[in-house]
BADO-626804 format. One record per residue: residue in one letter; z negated, x negated, y negated of N, C-alpha, C, O in turn. Coordinates in steps of 0.1 Angstrom, whole numbers. Layout:
# BADO-626804
@res = a&nzz = Z&nxx = X&nyy = Y&cazz = Z&caxx = X&cayy = Y&czz = Z&cxx = X&cyy = Y&ozz = Z&oxx = X&oyy = Y;
...
//
This chain:
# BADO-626804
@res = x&nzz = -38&nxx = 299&nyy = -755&cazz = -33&caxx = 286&cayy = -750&czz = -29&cxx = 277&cyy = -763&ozz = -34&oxx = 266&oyy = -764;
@res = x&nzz = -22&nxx = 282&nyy = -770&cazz = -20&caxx = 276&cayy = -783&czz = -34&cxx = 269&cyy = -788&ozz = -38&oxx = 257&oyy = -788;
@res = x&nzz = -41&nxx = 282&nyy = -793&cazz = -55&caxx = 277&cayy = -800&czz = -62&cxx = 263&cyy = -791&ozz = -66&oxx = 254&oyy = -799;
@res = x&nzz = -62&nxx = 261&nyy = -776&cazz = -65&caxx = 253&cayy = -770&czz = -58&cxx = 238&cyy = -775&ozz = -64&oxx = 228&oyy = -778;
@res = x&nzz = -42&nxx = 241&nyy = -772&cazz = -38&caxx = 231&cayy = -777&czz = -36&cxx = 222&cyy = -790&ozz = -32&oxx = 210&oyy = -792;
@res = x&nzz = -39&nxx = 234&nyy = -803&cazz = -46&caxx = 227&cayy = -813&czz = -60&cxx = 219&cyy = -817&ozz = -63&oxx = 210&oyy = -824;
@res = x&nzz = -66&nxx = 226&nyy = -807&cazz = -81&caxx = 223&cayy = -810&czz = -80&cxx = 204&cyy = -800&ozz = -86&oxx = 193&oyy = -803;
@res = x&nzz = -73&nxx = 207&nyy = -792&cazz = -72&caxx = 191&cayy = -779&czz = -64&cxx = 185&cyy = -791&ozz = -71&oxx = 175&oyy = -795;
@res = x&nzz = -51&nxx = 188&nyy = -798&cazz = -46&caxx = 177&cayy = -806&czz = -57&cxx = 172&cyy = -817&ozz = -60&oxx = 161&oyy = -820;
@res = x&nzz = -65&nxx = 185&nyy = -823&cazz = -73&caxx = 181&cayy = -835&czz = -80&cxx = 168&cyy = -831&ozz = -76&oxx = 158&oyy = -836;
@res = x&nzz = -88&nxx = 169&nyy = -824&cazz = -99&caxx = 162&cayy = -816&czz = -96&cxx = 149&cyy = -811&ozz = -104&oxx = 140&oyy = -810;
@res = x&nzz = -79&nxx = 149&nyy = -804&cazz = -75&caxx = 136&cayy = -801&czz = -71&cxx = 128&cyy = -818&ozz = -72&oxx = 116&oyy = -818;
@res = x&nzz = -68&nxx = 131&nyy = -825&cazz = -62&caxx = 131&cayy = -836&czz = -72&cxx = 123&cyy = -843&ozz = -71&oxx = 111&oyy = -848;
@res = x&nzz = -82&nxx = 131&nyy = -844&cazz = -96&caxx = 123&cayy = -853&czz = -100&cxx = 110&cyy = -841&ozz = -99&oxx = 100&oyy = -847;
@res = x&nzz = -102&nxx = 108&nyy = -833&cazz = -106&caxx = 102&cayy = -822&czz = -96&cxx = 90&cyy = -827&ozz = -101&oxx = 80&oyy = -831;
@res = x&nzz = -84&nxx = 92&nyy = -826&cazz = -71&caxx = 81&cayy = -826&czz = -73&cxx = 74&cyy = -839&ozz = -71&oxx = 62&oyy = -840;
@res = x&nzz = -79&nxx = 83&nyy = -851&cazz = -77&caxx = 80&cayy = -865&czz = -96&cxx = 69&cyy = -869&ozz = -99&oxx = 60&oyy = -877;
@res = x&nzz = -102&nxx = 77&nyy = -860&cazz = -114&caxx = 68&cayy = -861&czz = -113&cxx = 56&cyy = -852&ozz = -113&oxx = 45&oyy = -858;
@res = x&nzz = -112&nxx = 56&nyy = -840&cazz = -105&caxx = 44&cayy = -836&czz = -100&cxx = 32&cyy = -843&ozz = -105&oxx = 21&oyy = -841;
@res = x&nzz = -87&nxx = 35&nyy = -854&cazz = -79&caxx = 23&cayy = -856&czz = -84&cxx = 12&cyy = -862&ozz = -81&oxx = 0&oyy = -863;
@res = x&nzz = -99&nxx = 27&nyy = -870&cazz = -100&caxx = 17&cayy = -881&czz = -113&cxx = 9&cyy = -880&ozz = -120&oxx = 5&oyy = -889;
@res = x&nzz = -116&nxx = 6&nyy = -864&cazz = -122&caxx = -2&cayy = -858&czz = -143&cxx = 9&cyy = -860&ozz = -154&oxx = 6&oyy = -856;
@res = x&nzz = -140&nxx = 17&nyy = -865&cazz = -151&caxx = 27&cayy = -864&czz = -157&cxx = 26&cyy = -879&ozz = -168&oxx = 31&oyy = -881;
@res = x&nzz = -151&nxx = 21&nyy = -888&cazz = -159&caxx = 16&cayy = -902&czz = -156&cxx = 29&cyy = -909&ozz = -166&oxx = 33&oyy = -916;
@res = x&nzz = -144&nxx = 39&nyy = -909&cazz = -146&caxx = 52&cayy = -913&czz = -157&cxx = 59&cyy = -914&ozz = -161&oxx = 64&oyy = -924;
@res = x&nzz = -163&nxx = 58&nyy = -900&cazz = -174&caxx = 63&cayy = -896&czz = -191&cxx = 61&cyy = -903&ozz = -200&oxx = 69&oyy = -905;
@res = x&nzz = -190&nxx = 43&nyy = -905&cazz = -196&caxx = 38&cayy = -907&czz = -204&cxx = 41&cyy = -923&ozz = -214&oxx = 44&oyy = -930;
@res = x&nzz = -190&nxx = 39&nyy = -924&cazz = -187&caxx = 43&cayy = -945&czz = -194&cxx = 55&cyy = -948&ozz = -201&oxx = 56&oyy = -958;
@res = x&nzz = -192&nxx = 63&nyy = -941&cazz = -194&caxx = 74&cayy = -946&czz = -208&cxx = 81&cyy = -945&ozz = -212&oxx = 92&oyy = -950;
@res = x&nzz = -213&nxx = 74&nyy = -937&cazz = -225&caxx = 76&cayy = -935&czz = -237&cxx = 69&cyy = -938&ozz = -249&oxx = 73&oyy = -935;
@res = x&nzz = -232&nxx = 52&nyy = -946&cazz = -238&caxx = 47&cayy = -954&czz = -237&cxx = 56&cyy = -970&ozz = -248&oxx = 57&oyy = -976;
@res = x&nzz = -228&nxx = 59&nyy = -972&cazz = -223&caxx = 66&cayy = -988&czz = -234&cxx = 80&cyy = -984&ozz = -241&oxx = 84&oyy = -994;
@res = x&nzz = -235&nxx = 86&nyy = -973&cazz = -243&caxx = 101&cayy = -971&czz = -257&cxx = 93&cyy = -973&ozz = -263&oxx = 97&oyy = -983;
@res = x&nzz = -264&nxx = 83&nyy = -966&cazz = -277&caxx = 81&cayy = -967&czz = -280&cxx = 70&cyy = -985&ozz = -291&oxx = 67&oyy = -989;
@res = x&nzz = -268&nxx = 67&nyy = -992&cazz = -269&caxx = 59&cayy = -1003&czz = -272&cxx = 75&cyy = -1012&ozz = -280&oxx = 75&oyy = -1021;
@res = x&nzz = -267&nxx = 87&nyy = -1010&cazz = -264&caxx = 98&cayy = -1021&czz = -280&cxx = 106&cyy = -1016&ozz = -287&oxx = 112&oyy = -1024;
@res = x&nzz = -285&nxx = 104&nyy = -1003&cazz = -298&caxx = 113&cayy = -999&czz = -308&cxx = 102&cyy = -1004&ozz = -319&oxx = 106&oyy = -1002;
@res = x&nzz = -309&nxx = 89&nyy = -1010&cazz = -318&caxx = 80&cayy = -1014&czz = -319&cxx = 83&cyy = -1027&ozz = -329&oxx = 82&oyy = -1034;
@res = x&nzz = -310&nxx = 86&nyy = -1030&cazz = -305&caxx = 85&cayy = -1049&czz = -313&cxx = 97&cyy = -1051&ozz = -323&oxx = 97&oyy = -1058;
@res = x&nzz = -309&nxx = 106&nyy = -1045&cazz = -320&caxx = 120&cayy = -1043&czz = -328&cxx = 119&cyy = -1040&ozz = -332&oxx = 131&oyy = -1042;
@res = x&nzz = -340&nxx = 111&nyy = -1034&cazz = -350&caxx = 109&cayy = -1032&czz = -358&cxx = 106&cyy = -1045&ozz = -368&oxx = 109&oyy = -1050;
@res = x&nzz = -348&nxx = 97&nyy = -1047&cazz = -357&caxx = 85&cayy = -1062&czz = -357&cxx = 96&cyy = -1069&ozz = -367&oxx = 103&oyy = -1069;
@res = x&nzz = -346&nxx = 99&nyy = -1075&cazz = -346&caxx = 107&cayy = -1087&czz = -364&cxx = 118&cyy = -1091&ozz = -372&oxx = 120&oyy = -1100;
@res = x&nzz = -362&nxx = 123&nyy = -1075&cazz = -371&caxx = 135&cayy = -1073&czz = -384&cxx = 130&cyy = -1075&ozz = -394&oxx = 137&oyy = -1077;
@res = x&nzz = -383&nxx = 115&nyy = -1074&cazz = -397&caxx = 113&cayy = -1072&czz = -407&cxx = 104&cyy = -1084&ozz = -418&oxx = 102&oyy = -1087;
@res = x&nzz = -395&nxx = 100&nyy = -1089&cazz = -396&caxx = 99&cayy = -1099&czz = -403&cxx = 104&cyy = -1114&ozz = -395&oxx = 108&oyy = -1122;
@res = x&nzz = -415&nxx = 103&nyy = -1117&cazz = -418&caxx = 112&cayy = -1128&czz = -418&cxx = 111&cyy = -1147&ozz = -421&oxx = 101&oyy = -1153;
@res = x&nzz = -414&nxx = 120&nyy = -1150&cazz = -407&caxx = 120&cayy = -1162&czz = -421&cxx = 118&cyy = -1172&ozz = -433&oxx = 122&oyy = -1171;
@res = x&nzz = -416&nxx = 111&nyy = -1180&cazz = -426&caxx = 107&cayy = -1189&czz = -425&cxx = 111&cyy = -1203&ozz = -415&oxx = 106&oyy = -1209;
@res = x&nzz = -434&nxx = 119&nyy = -1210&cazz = -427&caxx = 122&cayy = -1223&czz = -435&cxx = 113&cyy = -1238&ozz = -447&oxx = 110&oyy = -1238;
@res = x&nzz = -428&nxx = 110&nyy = -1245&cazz = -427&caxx = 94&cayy = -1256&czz = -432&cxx = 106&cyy = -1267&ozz = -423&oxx = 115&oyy = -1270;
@res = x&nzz = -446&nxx = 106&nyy = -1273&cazz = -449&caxx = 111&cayy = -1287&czz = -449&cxx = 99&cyy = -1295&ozz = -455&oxx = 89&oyy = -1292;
@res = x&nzz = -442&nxx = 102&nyy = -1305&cazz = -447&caxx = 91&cayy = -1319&czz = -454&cxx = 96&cyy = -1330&ozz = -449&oxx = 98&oyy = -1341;
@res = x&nzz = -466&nxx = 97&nyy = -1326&cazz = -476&caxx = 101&cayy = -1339&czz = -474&cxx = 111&cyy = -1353&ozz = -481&oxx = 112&oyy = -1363;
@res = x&nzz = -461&nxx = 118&nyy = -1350&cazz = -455&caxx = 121&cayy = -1359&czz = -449&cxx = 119&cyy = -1370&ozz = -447&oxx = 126&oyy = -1379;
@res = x&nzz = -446&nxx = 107&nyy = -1368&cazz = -439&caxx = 100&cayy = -1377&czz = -421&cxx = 103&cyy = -1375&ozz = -416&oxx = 111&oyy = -1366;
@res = x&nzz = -415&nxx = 96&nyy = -1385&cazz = -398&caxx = 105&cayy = -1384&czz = -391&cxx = 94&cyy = -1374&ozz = -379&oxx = 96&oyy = -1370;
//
């Protein structure tokens, strides 16, 4: 019973706290998740180029 009624407060809790903030919590964070899986994308795709200079110093 307990465990129940932590798990209903948890749940109303995040629900109340994403709510206030008109859902932009939500929003944020999931722009910032798909801005960090793009950054990851480029990087990978990206190919590394290596600079010889004729041997000079």
């Amino acid at each position: 019973m307990i465990k129940l009624s932590k798990k209903i407060f948890a749940i109303s809790s995040i629900t109340i706290l994403l709510a206030s903030c008109g859902g932009h919590g939500v929003c944020d964070a999931y722009s910032y998740y798909e801005y960090k899986k793009e950054a990851k994308e480029i990087k990978q795709a990206t190919p590394e180029t290596n600079h010889i200079e004729n041997g000079t110093i």
